[in-house]
C-alpha positions as CSV (number, residue, x, y, z in Angstrom):
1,X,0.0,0.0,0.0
2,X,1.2,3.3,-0.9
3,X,0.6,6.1,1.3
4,X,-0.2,10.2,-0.1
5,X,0.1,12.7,2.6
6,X,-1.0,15.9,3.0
7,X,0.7,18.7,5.7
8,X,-1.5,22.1,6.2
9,X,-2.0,24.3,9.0
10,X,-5.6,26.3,9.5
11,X,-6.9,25.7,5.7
12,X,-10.1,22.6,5.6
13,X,-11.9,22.8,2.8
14,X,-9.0,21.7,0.2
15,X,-7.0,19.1,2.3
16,X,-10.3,17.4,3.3
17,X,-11.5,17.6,-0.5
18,X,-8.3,16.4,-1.6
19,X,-8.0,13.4,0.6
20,X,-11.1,12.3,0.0
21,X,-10.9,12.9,-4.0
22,X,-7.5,10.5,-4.3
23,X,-9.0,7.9,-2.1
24,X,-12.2,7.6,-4.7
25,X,-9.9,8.2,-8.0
26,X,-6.9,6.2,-6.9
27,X,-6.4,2.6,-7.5
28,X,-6.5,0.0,-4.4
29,X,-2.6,-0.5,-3.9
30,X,-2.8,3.9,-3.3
31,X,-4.4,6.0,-0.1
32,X,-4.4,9.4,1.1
33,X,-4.4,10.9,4.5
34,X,-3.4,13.7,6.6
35,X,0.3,13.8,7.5
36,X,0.7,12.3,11.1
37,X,4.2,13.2,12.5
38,X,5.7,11.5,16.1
39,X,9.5,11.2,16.2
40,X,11.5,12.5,13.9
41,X,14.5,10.0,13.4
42,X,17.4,11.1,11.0
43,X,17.7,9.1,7.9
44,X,14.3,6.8,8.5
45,X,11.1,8.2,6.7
46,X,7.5,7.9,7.5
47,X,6.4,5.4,5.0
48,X,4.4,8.3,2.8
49,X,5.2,7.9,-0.8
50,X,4.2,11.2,-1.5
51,X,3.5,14.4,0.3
52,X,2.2,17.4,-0.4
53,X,3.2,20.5,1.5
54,X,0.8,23.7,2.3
55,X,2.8,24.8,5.3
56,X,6.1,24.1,5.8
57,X,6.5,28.2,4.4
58,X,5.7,29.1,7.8
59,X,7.0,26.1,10.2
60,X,10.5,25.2,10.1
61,X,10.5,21.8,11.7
62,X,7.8,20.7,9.2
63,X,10.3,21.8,6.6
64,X,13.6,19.8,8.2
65,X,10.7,17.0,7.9
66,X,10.2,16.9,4.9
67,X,13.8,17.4,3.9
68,X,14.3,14.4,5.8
69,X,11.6,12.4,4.2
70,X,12.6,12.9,0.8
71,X,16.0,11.8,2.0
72,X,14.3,8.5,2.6
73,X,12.7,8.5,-0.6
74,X,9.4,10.6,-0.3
75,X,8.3,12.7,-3.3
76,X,7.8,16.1,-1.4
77,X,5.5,18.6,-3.4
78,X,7.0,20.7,-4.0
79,X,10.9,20.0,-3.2
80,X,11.3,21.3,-0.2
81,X,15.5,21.9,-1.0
82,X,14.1,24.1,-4.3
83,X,12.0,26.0,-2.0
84,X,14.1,27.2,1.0
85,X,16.8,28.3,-1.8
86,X,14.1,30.2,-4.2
87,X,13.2,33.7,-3.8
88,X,11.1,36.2,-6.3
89,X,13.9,37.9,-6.9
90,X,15.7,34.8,-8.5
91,X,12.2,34.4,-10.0
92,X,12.3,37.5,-12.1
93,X,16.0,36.7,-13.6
94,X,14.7,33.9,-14.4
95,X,11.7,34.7,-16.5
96,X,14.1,37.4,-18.0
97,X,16.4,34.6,-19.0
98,X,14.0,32.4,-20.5
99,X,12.2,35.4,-22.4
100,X,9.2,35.5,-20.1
101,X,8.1,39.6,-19.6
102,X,8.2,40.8,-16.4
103,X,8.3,44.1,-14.8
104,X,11.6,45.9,-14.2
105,X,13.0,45.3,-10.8
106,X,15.7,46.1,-8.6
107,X,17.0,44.3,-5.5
108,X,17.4,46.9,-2.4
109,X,19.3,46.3,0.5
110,X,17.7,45.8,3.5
111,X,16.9,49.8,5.3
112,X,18.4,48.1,8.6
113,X,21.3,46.5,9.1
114,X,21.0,42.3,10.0
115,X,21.6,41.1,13.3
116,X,25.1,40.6,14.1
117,X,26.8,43.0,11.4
118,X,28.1,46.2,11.7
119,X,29.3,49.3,9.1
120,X,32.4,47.2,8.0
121,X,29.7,44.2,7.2
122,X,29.3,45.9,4.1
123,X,32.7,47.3,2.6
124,X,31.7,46.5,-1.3
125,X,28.1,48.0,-0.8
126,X,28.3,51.6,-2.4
127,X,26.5,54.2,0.3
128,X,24.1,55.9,-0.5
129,X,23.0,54.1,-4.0
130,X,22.7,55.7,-6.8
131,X,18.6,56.2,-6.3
132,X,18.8,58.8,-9.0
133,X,19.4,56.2,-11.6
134,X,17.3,53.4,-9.5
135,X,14.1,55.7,-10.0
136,X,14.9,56.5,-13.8
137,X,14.9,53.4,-14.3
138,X,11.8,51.8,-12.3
139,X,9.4,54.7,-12.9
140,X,6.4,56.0,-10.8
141,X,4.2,54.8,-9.4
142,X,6.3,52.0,-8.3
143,X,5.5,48.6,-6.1
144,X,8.1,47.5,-3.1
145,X,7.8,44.3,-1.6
146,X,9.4,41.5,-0.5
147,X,12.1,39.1,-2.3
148,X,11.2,36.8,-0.2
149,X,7.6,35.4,0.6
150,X,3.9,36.2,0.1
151,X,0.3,37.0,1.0
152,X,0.7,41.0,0.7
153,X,2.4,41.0,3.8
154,X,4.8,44.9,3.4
155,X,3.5,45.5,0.0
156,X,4.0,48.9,-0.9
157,X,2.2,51.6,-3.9
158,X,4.3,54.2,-4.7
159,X,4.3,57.4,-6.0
160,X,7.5,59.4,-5.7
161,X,10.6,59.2,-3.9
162,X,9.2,61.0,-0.6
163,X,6.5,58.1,0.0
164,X,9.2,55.5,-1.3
165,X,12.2,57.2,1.7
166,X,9.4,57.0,4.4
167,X,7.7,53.3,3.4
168,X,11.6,51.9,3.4
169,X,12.3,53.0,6.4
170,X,9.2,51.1,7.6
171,X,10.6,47.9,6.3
172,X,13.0,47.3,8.9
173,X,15.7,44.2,7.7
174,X,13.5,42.8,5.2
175,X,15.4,42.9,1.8
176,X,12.7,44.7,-0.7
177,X,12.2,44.7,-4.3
178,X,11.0,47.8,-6.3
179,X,9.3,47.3,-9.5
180,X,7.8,49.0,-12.3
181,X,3.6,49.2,-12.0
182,X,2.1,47.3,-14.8
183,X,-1.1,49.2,-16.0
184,X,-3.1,46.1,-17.1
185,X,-6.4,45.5,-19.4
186,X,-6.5,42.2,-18.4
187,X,-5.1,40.1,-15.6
188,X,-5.1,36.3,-14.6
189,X,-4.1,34.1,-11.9
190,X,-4.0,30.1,-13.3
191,X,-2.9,27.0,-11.4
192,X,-0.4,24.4,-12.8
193,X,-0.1,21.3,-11.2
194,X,2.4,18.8,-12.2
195,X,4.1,21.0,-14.4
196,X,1.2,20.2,-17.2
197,X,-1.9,21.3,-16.0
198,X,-2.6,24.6,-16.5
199,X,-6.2,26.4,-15.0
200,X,-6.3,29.9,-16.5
201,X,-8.5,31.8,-14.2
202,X,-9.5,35.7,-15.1
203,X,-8.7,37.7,-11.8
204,X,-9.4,41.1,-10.3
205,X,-6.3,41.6,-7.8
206,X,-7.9,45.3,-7.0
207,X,-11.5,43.7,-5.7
208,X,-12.0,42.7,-2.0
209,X,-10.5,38.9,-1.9
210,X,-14.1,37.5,-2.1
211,X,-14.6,39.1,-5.2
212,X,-11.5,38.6,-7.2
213,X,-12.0,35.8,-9.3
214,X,-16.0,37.5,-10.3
215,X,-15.4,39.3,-13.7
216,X,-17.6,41.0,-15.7
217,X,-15.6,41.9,-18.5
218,X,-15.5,39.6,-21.7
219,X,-13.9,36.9,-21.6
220,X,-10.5,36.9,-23.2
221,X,-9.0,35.6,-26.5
222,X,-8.1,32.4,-27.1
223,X,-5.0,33.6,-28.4
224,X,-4.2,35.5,-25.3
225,X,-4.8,32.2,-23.5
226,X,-2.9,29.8,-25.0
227,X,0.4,32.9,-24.4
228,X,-0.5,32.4,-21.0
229,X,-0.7,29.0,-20.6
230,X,3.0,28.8,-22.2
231,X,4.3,31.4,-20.4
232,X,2.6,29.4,-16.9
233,X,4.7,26.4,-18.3
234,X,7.9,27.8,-18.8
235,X,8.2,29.0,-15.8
236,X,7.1,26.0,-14.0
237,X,9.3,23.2,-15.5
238,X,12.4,25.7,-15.2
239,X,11.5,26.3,-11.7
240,X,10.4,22.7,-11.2
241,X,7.3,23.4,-8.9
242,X,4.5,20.9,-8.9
243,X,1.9,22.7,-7.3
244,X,2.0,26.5,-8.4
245,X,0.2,29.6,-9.2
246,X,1.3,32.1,-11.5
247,X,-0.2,35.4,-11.8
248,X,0.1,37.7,-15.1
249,X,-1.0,41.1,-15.8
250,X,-1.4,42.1,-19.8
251,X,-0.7,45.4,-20.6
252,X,-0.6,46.1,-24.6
253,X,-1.2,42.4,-25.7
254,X,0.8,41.2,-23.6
255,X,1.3,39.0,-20.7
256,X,3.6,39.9,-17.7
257,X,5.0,37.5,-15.0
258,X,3.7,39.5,-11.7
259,X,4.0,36.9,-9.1
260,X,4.9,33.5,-9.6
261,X,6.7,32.1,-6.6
262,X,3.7,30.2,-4.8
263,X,4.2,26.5,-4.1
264,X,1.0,26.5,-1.4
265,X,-0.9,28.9,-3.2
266,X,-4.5,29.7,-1.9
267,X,-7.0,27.1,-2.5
268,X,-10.0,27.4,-0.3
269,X,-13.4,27.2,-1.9
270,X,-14.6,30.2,-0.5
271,X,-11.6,32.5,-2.4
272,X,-11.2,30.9,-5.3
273,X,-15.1,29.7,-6.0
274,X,-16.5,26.1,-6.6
275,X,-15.7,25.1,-10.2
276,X,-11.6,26.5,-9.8
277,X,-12.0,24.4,-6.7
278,X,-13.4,21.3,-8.1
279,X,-10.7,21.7,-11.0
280,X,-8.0,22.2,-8.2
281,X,-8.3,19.2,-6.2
282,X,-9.2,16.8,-9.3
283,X,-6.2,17.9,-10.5
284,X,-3.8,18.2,-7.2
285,X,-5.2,14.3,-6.6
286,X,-4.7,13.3,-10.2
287,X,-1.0,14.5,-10.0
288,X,0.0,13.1,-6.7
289,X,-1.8,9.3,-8.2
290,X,0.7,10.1,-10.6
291,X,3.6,10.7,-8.3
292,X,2.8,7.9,-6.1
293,X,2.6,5.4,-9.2
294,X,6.4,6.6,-10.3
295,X,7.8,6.5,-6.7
296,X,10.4,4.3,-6.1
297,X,11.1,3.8,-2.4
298,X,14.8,4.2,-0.9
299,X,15.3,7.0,-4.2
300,X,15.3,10.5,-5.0
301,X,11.9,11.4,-5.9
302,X,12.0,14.7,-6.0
303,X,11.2,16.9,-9.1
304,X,14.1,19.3,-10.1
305,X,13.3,22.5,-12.5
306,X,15.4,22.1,-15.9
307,X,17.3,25.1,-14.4
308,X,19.0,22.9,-11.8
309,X,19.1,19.8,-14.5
310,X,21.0,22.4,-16.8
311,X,23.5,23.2,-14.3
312,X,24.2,19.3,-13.2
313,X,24.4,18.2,-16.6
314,X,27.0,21.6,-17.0
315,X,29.1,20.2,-14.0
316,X,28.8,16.6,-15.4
317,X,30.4,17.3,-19.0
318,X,33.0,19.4,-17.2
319,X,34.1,16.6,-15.4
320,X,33.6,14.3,-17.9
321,X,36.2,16.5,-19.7
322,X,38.7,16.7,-16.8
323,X,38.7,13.2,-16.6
324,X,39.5,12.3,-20.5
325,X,42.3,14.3,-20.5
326,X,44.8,12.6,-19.7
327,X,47.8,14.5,-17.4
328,X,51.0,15.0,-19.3
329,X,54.7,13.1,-17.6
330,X,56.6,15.5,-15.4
331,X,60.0,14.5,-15.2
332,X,61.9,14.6,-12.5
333,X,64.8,17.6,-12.1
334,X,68.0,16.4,-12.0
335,X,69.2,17.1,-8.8
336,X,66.2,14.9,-7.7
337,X,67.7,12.0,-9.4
338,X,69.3,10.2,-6.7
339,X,73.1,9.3,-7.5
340,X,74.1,5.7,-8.4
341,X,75.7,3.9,-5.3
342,X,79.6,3.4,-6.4
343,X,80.4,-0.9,-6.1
């Protein structure tokens, strides 16, 4: 018998749907269940072949948990090593690399200095930054928030350099992003799970939460849609995230990546409505059948992004030339060669 998991915190509605959805879909040899966690023994697992993490963001024990299950041969969704080293920051070079549009952004340090350093901390940090050219660059209005987490929490509009000197000094040693303000027509927010299936949901990010996913406006094109969609899944499979939202904002045609580091995105009924729910957890169960089918127990199940795939298979064929060629004869200088003994 395979086992699926599930780890949450306060959330109901999608857990309970979920577990309940893979034990009707799933074959015999397959069950879900809530995560039950005792003792925590180094190098020995729980006997879950897969698991699917809504909270471990926020709990750091559940998040050396699931570390250590995967280690023991759990396939964590999403890879809990991917997500303690990703940030949005990192997200936004990315897209940039793989031709995504996003919004211009800068990287700020953080308006207080981290615990534990001092003024010499930061001897190849220019003081004061060149803001001048930071501004000219971004543009007003402007957003600041985070590089690093989610749910609105020290999000900032804007609108000159006076309101952006008094919100950063509110910010305290968070490190803050500033980006350009995307005046959109359209905007969506669109689940992938598994890296393949891809809910494109029309959202209205400037209604009360309740009321973000009600649109009135016509529904868009499906040229616009299928961009999206490809846009969702490029980002996705290079990030390697299973269980994902990604939210774009179209301004002139086209699609910008806004926000699109969530691996335990919001999926209660009551925010996202009844038929994106329905899809979401037919989907979520469908993918974790899937996982739990291809696990193989005592291996590395994890999913890797082809970002990180890239960069092994880079380090592989350097060694692979290291290794073929082959090190040239030093001879020894000849006052190493010892003298022949005299008979």
């Amino acid at each position: 018998m395979k086992k699926i998991g599930i780890l949450y915190g306060m959330e109901r509605s999608f857990p309970e749907a979920f577990v309940e959805r893979v034990n009707k879909m799933g074959p015999k040899n397959i069950h879900a269940e809530p995560v039950s966690i005792d003792m925590v023994q180094q190098g020995a697992g729980d006997g879950y072949a897969v698991i699917i993490d809504r909270i471990s963001q926020d709990v750091p024990f559940y998040r050396a948990y699931l570390k250590n299950a995967a280690i023991s041969g759990t396939a964590v969704i999403n890879n809990p090593f991917w997500w303690s080293a990703d940030e949005k920051f990192f997200n936004n070079a990315l897209a940039v690399k793989l031709g995504v549009p996003v919004p211009k952004t800068v990287i700020l340090p953080s308006n207080e200095k981290p615990a534990d350093t001092q003024d010499a901390s930061f001897s190849n940090l220019k003081f004061p930054l060149s803001w001048e050219k930071i501004f000219a660059h971004i543009g007003w209005p402007a957003y600041m928030k985070p590089h690093s987490g989610g749910g609105w929490k020290s999000v900032y509009k804007l609108e000159n350099q006076d309101e952006f000197f008094k919100s950063y000094k509110e910010t305290g040693q968070l490190v803050m992003m500033l980006q350009e303000e995307i005046i959109f027509t359209e905007y969506f927010r669109c689940y992938c799970l598994g890296r393949k299936y891809v809910r494109v949901m029309q959202y209205e990010p400037r209604n009360p939460h309740h009321l973000r996913y009600v649109v009135n406006g016509p529904p868009a094109s499906d040229k616009l849609i299928k961009k999206v969609q490809g846009y969702v899944l490029d980002l996705c499979n290079a990030l390697g995230y299973d269980f994902n939202t990604v939210e774009m904002a179209v301004r002139d045609g086209v699609p910008y990546a806004i926000d699109f580091c969530n691996p335990a995105p919001d999926a209660d009924v009551k925010s996202v409505g009844q038929e994106n729910f329905d899809w979401v957890v037919e989907h979520a169960a469908k993918m974790a059948v899937e996982h739990a089918n291809a696990q193989k127990p005592g291996k590395d199940n994890l999913t890797w992004g082809t970002f990180v795939r890239q960069s092994v298979k880079n380090f592989e064929s350097l060694g692979k030339i290291k290794s073929e060629t082959k090190p040239k004869l030093v001879s020894k200088p000849k006052s190493a060669v010892k003298p022949k003994s005299k008979k």
